[in-house]
Biopython code that builds the backbone (N, CA, C, O; Angstrom):
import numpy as np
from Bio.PDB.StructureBuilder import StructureBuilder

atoms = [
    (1, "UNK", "N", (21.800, 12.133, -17.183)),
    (1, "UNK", "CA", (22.874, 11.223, -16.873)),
    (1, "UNK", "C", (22.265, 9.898, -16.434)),
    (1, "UNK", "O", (21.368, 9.848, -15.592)),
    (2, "UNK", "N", (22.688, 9.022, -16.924)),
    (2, "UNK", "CA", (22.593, 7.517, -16.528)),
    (2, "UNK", "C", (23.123, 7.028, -15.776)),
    (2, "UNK", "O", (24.344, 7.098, -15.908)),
    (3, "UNK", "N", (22.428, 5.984, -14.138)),
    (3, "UNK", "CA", (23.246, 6.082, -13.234)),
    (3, "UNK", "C", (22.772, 4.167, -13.697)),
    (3, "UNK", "O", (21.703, 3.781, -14.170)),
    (4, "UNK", "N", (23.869, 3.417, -13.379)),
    (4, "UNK", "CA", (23.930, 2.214, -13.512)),
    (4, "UNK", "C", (24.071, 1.536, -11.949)),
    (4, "UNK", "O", (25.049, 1.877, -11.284)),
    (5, "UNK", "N", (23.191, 0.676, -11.430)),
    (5, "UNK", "CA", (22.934, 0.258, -10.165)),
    (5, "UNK", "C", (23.801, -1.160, -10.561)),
    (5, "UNK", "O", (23.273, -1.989, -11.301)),
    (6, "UNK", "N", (25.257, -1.388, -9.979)),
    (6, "UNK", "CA", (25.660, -2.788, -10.075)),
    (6, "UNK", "C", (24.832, -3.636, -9.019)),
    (6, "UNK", "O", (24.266, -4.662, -9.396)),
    (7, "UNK", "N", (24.744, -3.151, -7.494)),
    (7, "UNK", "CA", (24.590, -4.210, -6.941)),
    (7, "UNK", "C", (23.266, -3.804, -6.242)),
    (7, "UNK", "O", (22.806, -2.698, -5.957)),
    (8, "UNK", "N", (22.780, -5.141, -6.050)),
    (8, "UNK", "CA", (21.145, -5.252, -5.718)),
    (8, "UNK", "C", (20.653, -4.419, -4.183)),
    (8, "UNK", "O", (21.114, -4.565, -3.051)),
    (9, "UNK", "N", (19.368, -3.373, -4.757)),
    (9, "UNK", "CA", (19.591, -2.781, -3.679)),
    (9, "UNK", "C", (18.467, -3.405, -2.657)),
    (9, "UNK", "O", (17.360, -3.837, -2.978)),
    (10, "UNK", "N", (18.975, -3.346, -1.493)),
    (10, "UNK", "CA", (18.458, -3.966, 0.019)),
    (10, "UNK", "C", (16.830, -3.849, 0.332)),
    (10, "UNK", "O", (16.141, -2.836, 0.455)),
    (11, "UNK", "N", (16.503, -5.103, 0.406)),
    (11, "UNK", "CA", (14.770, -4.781, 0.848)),
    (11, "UNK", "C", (14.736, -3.744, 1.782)),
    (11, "UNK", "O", (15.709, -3.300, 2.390)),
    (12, "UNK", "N", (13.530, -3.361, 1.874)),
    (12, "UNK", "CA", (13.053, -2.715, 3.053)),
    (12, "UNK", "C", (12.011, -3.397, 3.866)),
    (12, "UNK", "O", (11.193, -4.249, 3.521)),
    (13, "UNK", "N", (12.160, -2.998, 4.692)),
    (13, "UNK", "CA", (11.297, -3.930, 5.701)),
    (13, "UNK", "C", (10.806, -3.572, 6.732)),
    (13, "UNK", "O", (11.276, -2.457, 6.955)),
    (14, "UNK", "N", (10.005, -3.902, 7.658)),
    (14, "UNK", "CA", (8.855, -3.416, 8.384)),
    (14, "UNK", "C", (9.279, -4.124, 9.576)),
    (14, "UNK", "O", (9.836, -5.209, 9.410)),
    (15, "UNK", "N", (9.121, -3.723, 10.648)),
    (15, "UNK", "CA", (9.570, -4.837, 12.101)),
    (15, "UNK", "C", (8.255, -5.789, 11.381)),
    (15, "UNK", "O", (7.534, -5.735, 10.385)),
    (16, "UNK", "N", (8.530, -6.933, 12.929)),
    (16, "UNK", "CA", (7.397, -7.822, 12.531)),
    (16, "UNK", "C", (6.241, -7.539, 12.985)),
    (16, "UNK", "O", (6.372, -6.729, 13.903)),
    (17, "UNK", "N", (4.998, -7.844, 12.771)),
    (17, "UNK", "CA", (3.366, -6.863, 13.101)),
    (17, "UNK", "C", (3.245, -7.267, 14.759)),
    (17, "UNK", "O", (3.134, -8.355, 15.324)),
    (18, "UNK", "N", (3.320, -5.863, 15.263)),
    (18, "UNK", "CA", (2.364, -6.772, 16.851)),
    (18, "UNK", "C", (1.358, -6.418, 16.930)),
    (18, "UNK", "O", (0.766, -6.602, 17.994)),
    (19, "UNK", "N", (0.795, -5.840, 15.993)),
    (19, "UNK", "CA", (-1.095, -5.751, 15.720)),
    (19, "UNK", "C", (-1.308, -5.668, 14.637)),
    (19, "UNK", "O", (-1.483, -4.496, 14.303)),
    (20, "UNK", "N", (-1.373, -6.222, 14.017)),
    (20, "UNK", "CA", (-1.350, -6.527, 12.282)),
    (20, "UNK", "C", (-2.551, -5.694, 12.000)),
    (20, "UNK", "O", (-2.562, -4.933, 11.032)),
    (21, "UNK", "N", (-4.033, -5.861, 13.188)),
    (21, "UNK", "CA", (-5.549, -5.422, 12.956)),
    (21, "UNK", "C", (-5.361, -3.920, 13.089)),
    (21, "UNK", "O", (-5.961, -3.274, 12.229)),
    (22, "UNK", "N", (-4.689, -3.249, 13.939)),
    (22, "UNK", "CA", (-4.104, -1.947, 13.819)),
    (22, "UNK", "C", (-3.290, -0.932, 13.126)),
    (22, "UNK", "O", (-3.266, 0.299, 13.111)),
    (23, "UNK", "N", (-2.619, -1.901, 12.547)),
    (23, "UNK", "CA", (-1.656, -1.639, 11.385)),
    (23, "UNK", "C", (-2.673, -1.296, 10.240)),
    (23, "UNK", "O", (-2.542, -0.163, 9.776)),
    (24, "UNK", "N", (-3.606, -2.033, 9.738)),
    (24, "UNK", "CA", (-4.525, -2.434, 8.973)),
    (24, "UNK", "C", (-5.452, -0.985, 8.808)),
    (24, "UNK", "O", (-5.615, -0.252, 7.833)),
    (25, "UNK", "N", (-5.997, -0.913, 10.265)),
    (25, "UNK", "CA", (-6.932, -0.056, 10.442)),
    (25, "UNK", "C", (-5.891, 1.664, 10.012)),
    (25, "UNK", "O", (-6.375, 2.568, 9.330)),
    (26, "UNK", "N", (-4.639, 1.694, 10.550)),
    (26, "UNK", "CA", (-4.370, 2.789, 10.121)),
    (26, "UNK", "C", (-3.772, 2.946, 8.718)),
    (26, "UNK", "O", (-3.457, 4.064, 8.310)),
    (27, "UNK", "N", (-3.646, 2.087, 8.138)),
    (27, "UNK", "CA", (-3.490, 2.286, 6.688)),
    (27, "UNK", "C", (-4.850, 2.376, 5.566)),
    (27, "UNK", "O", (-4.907, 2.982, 4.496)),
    (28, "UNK", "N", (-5.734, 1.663, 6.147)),
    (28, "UNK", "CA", (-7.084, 2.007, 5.708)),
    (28, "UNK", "C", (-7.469, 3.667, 5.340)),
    (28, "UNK", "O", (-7.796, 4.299, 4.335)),
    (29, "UNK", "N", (-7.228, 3.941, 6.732)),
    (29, "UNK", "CA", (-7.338, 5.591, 7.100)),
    (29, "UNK", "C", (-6.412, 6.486, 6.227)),
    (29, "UNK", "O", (-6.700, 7.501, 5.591)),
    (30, "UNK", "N", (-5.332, 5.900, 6.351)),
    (30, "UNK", "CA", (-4.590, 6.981, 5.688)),
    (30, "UNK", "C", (-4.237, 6.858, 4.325)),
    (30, "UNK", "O", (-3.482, 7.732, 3.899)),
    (31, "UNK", "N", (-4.560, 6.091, 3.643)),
    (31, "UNK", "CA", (-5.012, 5.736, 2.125)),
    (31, "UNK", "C", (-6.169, 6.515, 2.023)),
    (31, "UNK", "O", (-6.065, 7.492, 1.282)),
    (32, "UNK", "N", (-7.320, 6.324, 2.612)),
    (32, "UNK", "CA", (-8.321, 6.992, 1.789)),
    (32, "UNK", "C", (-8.253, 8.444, 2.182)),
    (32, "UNK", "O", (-9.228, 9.118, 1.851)),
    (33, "UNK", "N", (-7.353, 9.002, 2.779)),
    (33, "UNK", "CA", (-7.193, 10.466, 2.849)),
    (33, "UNK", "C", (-6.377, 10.324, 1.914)),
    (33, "UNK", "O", (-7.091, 10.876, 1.077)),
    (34, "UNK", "N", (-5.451, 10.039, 1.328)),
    (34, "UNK", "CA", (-4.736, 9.842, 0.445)),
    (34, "UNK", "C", (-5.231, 10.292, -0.893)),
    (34, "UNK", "O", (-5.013, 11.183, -1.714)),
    (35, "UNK", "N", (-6.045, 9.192, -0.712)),
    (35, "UNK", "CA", (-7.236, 9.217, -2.331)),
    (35, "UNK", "C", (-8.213, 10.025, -2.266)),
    (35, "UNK", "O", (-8.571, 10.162, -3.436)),
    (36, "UNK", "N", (-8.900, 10.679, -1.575)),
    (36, "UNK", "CA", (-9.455, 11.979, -1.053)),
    (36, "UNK", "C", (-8.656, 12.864, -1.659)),
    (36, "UNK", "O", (-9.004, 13.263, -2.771)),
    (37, "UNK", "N", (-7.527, 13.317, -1.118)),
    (37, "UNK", "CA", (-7.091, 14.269, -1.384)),
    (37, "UNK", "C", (-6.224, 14.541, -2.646)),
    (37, "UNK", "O", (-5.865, 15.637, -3.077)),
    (38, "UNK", "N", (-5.991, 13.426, -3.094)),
    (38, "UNK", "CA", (-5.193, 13.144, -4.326)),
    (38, "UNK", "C", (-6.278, 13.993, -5.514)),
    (38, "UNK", "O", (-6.053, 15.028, -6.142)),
    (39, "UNK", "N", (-6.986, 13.479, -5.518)),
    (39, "UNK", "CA", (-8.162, 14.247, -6.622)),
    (39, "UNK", "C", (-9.562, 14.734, -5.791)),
    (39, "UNK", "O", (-9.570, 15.856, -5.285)),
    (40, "UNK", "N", (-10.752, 13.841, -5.668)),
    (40, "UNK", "CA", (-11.732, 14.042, -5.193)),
    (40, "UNK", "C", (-11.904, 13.409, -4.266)),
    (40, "UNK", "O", (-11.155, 12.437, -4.366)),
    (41, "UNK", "N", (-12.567, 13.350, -3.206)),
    (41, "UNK", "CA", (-13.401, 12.389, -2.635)),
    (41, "UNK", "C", (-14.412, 11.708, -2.956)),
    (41, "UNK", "O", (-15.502, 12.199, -3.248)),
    (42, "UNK", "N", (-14.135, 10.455, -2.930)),
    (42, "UNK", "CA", (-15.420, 9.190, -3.801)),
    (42, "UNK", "C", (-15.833, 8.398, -2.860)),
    (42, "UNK", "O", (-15.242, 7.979, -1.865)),
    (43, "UNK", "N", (-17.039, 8.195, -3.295)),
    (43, "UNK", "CA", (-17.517, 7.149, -1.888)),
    (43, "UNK", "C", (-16.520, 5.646, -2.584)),
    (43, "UNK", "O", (-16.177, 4.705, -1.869)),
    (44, "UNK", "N", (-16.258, 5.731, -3.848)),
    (44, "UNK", "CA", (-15.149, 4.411, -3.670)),
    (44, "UNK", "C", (-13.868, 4.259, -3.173)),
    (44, "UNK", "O", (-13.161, 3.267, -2.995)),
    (45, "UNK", "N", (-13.710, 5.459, -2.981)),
    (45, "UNK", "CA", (-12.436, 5.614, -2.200)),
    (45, "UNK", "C", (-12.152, 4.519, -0.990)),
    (45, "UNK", "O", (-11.232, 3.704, -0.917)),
    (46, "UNK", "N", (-13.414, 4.800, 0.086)),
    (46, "UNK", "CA", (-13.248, 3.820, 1.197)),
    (46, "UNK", "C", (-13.549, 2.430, 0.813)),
    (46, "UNK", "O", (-13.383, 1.661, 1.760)),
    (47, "UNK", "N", (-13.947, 1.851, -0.302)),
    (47, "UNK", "CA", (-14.157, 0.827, -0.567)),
    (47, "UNK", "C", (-12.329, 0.045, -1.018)),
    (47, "UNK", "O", (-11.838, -0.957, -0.499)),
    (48, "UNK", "N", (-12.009, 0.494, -1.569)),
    (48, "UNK", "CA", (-10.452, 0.857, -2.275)),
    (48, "UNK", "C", (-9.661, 0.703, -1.124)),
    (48, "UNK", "O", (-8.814, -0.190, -1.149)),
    (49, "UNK", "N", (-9.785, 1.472, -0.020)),
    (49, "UNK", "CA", (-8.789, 1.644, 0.751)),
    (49, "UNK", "C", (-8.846, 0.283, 2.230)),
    (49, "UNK", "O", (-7.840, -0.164, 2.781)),
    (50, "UNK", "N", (-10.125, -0.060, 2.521)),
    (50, "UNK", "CA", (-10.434, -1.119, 3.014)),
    (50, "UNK", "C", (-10.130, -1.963, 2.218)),
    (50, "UNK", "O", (-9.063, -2.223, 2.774)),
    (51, "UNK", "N", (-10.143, -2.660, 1.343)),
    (51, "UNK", "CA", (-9.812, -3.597, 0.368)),
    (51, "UNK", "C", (-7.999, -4.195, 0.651)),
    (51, "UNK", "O", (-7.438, -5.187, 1.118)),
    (52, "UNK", "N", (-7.602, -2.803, -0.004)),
    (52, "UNK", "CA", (-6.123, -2.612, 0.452)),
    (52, "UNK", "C", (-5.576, -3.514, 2.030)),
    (52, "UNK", "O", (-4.840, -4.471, 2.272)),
    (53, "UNK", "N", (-6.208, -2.799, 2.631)),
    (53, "UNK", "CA", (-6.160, -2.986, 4.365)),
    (53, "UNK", "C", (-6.285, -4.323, 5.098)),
    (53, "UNK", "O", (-5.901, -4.623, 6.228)),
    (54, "UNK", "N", (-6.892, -5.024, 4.209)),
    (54, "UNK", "CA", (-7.515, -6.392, 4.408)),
    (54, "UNK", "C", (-6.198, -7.113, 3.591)),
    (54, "UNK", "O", (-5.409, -7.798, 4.242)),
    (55, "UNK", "N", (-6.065, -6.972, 2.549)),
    (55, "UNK", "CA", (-4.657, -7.545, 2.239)),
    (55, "UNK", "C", (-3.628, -7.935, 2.692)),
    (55, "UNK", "O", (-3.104, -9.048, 2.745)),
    (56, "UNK", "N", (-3.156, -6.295, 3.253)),
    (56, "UNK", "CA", (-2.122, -5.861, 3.872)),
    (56, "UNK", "C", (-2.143, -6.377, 5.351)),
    (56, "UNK", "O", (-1.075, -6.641, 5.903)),
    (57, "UNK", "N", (-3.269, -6.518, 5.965)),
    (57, "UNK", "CA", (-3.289, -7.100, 7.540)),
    (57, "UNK", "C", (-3.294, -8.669, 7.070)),
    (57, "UNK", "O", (-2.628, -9.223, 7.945)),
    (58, "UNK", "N", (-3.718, -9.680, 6.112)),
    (58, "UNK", "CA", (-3.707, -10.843, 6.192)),
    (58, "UNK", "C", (-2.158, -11.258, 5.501)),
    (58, "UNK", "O", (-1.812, -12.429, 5.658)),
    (59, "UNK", "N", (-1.218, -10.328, 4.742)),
    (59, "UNK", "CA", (-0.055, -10.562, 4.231)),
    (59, "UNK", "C", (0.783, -10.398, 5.832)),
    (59, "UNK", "O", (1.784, -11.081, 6.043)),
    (60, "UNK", "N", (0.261, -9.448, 6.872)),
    (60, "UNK", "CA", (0.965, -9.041, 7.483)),
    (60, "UNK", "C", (0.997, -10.221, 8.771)),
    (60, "UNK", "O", (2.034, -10.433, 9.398)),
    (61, "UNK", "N", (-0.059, -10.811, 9.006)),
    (61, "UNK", "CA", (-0.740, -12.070, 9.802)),
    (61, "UNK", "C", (0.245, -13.152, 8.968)),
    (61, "UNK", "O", (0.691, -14.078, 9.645)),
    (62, "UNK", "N", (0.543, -13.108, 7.813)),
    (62, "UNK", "CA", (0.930, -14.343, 7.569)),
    (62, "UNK", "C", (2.662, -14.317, 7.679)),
    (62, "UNK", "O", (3.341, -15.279, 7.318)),
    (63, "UNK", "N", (3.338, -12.845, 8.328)),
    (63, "UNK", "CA", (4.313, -12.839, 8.482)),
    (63, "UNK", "C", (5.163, -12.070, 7.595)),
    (63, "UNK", "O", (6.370, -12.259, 7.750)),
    (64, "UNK", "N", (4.786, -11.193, 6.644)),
    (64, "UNK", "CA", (5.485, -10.938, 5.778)),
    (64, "UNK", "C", (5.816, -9.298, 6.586)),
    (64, "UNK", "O", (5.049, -8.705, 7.344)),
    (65, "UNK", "N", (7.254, -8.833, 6.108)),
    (65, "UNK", "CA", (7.861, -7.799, 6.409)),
    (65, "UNK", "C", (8.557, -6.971, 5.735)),
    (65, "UNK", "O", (9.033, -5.914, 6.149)),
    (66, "UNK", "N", (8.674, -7.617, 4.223)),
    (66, "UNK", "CA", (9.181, -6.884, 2.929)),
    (66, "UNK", "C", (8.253, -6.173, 2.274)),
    (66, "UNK", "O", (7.398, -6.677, 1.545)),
    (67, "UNK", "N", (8.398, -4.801, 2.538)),
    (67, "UNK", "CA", (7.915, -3.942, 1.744)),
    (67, "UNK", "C", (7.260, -4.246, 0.210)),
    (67, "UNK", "O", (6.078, -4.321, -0.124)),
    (68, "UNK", "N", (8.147, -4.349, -0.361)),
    (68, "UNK", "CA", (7.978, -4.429, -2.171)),
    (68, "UNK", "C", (7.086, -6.160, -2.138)),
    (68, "UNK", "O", (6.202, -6.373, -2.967)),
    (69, "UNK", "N", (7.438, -7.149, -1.190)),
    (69, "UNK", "CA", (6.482, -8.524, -1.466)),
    (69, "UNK", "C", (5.037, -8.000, -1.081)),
    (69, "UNK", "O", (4.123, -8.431, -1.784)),
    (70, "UNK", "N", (4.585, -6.791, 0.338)),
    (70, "UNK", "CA", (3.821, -6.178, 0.496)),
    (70, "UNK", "C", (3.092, -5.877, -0.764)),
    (70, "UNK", "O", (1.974, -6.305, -1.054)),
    (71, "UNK", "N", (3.872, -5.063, -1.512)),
    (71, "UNK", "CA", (3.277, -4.207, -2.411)),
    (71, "UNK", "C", (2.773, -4.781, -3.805)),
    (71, "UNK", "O", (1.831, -4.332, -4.458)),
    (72, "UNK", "N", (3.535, -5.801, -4.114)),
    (72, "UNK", "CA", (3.023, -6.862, -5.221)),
    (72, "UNK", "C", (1.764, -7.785, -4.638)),
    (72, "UNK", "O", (0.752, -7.994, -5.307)),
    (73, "UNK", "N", (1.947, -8.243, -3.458)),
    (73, "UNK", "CA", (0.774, -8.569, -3.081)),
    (73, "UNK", "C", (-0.847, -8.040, -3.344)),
    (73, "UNK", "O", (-1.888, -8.638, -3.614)),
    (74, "UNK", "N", (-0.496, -6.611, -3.119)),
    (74, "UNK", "CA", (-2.003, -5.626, -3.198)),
    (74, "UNK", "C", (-1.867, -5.564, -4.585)),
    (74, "UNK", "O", (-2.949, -5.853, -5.098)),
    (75, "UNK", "N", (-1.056, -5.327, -5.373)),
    (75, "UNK", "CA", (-0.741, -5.091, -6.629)),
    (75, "UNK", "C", (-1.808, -6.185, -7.561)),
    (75, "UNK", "O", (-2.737, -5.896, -8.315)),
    (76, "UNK", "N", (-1.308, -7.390, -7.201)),
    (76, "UNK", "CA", (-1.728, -8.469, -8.183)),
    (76, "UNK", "C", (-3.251, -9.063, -7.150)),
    (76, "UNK", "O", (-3.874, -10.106, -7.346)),
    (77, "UNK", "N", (-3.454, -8.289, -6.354)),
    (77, "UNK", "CA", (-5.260, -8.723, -5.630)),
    (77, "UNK", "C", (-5.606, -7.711, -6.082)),
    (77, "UNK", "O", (-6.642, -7.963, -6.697)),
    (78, "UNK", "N", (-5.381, -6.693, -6.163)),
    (78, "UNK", "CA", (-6.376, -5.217, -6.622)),
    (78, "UNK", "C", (-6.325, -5.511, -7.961)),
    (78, "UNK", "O", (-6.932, -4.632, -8.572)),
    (79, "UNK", "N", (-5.829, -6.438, -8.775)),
    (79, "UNK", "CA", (-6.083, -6.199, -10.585)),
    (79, "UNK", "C", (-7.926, -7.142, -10.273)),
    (79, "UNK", "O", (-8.875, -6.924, -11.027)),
    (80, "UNK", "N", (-7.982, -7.727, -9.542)),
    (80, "UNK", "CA", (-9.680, -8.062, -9.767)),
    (80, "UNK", "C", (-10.416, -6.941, -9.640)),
    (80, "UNK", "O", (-11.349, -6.669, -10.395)),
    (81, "UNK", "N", (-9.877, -5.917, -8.264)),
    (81, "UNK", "CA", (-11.195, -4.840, -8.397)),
    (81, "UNK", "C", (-11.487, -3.504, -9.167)),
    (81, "UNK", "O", (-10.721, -2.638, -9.589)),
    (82, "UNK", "N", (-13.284, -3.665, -9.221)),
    (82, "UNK", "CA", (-13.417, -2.573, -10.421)),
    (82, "UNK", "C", (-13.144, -1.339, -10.141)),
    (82, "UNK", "O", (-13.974, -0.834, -9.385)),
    (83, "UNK", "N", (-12.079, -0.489, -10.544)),
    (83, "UNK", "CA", (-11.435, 0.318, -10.407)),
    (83, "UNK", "C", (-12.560, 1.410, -11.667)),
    (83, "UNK", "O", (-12.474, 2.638, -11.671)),
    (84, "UNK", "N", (-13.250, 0.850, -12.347)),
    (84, "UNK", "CA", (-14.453, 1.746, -13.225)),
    (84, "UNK", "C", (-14.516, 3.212, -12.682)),
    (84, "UNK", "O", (-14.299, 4.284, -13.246)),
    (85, "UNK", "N", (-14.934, 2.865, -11.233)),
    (85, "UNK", "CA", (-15.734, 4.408, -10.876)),
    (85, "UNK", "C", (-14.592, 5.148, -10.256)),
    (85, "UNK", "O", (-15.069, 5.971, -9.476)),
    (86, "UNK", "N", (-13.268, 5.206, -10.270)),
    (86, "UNK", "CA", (-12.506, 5.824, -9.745)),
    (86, "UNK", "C", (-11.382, 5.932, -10.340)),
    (86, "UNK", "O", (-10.839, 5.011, -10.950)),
    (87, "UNK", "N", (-10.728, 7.605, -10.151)),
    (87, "UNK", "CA", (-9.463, 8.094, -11.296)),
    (87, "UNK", "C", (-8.489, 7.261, -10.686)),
    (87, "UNK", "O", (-7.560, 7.917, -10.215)),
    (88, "UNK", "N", (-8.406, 6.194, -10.557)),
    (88, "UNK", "CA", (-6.907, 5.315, -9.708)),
    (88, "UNK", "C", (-7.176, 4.350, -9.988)),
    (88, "UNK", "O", (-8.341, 3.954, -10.033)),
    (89, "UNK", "N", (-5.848, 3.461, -10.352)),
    (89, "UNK", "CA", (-5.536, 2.268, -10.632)),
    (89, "UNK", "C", (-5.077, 1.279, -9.435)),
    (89, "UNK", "O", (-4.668, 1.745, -8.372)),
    (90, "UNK", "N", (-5.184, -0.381, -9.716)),
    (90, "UNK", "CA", (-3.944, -1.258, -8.725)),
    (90, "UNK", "C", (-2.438, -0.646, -8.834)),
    (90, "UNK", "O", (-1.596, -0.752, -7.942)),
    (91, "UNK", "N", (-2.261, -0.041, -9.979)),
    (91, "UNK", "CA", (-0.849, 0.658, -9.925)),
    (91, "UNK", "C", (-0.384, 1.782, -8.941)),
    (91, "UNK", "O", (0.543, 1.703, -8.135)),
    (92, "UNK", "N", (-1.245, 2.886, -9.177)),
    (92, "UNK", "CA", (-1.442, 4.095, -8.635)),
    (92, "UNK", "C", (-1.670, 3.961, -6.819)),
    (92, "UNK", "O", (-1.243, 4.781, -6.006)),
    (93, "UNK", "N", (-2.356, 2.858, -6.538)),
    (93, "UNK", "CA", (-2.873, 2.585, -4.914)),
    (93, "UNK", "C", (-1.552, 1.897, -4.389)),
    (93, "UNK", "O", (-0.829, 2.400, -3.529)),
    (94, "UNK", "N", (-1.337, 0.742, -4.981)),
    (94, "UNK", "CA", (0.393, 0.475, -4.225)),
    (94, "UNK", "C", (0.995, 1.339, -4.269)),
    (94, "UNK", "O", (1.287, 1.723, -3.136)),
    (95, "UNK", "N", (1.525, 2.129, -5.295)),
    (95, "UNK", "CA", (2.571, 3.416, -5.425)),
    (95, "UNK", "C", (2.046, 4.219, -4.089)),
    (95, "UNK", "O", (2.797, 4.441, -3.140)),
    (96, "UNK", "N", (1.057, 4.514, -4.115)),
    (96, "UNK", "CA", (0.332, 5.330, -2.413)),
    (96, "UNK", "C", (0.574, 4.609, -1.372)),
    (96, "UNK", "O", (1.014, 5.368, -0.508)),
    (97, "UNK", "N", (0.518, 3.461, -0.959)),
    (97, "UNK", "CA", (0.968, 2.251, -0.078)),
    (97, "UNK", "C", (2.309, 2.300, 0.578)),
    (97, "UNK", "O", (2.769, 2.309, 1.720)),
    (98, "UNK", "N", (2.949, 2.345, -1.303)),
    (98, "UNK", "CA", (4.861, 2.526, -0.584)),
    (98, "UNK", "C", (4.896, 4.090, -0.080)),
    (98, "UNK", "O", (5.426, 4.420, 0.981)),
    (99, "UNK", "N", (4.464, 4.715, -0.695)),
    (99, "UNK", "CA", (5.273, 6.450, -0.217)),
    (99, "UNK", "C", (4.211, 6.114, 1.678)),
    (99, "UNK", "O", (4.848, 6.158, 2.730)),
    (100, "UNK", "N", (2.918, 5.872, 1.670)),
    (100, "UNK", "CA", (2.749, 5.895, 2.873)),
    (100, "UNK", "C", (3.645, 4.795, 4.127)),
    (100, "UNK", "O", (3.619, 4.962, 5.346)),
    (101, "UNK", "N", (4.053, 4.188, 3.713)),
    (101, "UNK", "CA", (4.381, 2.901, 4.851)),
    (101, "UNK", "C", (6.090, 3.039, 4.606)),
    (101, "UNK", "O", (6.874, 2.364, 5.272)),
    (102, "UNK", "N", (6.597, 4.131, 3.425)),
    (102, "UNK", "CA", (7.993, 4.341, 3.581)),
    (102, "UNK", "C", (8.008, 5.959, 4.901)),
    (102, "UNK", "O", (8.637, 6.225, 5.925)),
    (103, "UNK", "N", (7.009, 6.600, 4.130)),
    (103, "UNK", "CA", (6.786, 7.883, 5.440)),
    (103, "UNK", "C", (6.503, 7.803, 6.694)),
    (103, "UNK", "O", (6.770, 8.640, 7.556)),
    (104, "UNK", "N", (5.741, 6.398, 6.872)),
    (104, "UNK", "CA", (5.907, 5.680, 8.063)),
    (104, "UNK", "C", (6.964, 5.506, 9.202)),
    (104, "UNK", "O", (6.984, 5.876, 10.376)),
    (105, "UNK", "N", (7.961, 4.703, 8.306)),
    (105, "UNK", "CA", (9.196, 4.454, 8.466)),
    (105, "UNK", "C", (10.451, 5.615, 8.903)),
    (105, "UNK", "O", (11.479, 5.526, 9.575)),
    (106, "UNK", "N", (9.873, 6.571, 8.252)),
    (106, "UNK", "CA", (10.658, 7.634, 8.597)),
    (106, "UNK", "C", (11.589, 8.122, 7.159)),
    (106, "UNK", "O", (12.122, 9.214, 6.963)),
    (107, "UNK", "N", (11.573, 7.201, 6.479)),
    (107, "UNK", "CA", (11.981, 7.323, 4.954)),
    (107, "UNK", "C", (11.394, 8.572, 3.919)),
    (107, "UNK", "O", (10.171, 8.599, 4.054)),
    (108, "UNK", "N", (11.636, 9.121, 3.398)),
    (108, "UNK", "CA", (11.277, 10.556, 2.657)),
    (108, "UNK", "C", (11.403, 10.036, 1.267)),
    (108, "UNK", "O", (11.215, 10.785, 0.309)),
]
sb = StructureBuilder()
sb.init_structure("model")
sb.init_model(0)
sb.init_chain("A")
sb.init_seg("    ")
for serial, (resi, resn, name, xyz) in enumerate(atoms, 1):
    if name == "N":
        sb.init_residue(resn, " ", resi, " ")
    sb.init_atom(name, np.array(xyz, "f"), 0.0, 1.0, " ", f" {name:<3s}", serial, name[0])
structure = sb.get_structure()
């Protein structure tokens, strides 16, 4: 069945950061358990997931609180890195980003 969405559905959003460097540090963490556990553990994993983290704390420093602007953010900075040595994409790591920082939220 085809469900037709008329009206635009509502950002999601994050309070505003009161430790952006903490925020940072625990998404670091819980990404690369993420990617750990998703397939293998890679030593690029933590490279990947710091990367992420650094994004996400300087998007978050610069004020941002929308989820999905979050997620295009890492989206379109992770297409530079070499993703070569590891089964995951810039696609695949935001998609991990939202389910983590929506589970965050309390969102399922």
């Amino acid at each position: 069945m085809l469900v037709v969405v008329t009206e635009p559905l509502a950002p999601i959003t994050l309070p505003p950061a009161q430790d952006a460097t903490a925020e940072g540090q625990w998404l670091c963490a819980a990404l690369q358990d993420w990617l750990d556990h998703e397939f293998i553990p890679e030593a690029v994993n933590s490279d990947i997931a710091r990367r992420v983290a650094q994004i996400y704390e300087r998007q978050r420093l610069e004020g941002e609180t929308d989820v999905g602007c979050l997620l295009l953010a890492i989206l379109l900075e992770m297409r530079g890195f070499d993703f070569s040595q590891s089964f995951f994409s810039e696609f695949a790591v935001a998609n991990a980003v939202s389910e983590l920082l929506l589970r965050q939220l309390g969102i399922p």
